[in-house]
C-alpha positions in Angstrom: 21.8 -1.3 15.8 18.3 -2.8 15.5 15.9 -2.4 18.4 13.1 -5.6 18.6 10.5 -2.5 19.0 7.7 -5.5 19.6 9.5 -7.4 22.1 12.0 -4.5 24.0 9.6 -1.9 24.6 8.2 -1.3 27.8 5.1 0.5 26.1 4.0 -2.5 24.6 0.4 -2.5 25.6 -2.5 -5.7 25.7 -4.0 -5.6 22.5 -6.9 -3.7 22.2 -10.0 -3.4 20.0 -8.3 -2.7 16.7 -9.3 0.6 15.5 -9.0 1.2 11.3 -6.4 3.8 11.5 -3.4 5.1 13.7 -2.7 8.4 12.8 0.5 10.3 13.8 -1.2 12.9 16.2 -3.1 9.6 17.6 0.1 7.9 17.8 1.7 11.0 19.7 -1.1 11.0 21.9 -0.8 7.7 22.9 3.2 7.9 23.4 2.1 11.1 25.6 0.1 9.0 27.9 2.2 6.4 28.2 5.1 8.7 29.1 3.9 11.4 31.2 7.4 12.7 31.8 7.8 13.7 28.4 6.2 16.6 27.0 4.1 17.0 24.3 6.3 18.7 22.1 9.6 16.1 23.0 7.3 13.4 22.0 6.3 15.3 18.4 10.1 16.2 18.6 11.4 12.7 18.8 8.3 11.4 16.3 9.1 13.4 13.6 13.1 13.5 13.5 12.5 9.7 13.8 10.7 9.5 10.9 12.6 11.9 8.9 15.5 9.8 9.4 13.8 7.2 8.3 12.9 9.2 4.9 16.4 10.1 4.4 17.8 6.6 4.6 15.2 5.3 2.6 16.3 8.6 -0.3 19.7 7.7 -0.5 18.9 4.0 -1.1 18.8 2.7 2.2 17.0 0.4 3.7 15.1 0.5 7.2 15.2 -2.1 9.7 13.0 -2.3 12.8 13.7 -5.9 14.2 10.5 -8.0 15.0 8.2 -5.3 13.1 9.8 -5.2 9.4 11.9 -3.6 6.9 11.5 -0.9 4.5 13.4 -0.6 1.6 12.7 1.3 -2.2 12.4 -1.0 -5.3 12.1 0.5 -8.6 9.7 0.2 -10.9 10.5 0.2 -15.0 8.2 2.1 -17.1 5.2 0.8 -18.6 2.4 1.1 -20.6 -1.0 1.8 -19.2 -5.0 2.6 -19.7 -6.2 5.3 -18.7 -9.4 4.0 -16.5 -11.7 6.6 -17.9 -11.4 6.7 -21.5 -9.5 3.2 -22.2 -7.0 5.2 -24.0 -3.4 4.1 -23.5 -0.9 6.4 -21.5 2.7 6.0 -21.0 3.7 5.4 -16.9 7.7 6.8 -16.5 9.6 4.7 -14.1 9.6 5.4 -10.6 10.9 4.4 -7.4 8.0 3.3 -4.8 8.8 2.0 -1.1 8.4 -1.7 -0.2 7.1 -2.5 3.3 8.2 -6.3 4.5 6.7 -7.5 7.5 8.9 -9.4 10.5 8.1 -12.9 11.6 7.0 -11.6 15.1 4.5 -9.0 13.3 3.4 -11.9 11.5 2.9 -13.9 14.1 1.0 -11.8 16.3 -1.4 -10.5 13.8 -2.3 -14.6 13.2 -2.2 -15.4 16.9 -5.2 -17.4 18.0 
């Protein structure tokens, strides 16, 4: 089931002055306000088994889909050659996997709203 996070939730607030950086304690803080029924500790409860989930899907080759905010997904990449920035000298880079963030079309259009 895929939840439209940006359009379903009640604790969508006006935008505000952006700030640089959300992070998680900030975010808890804020879901804290917003719900003072919940404590605390639910709210970093709920938070954090959230985003584990979110983890593990992503591990076992998942992807991750929050409808109107994006998807997350893991591409992989080969291995390469490199320079190390320092010296210049070359260095071999092993492959990797590395997660991939695509935005929705209703993130997208709110961030460009005029």
């Amino acid at each position: 089931m895929a939840l439209n996070i940006l359009r379903d939730s009640p604790m969508v607030a006006p935008a505000e002055p952006p700030e640089s950086t959300m992070i998680k304690s900030e975010l808890i803080a804020r879901l804290a306000e917003e719900n003072p029924h919940l404590t605390q500790r639910d709210i970093e409860r709920v938070v954090g088994v959230v985003l584990e989930q979110m983890i593990v899907a992503l591990e076992q080759g998942g992807r991750v889909e929050l409808r109107g905010f994006g998807a997350l997904s893991v591409r992989a990449r080969d291995a390469r050659s490199g320079r190390n920035p320092r010296t210049g000298e070359p260095v071999d880079v092993e492959a990797k996997h590395v997660p991939f963030f695509k935005s929705g079309k209703e993130l997208r259009e709110r961030l460009n709203a005029d």
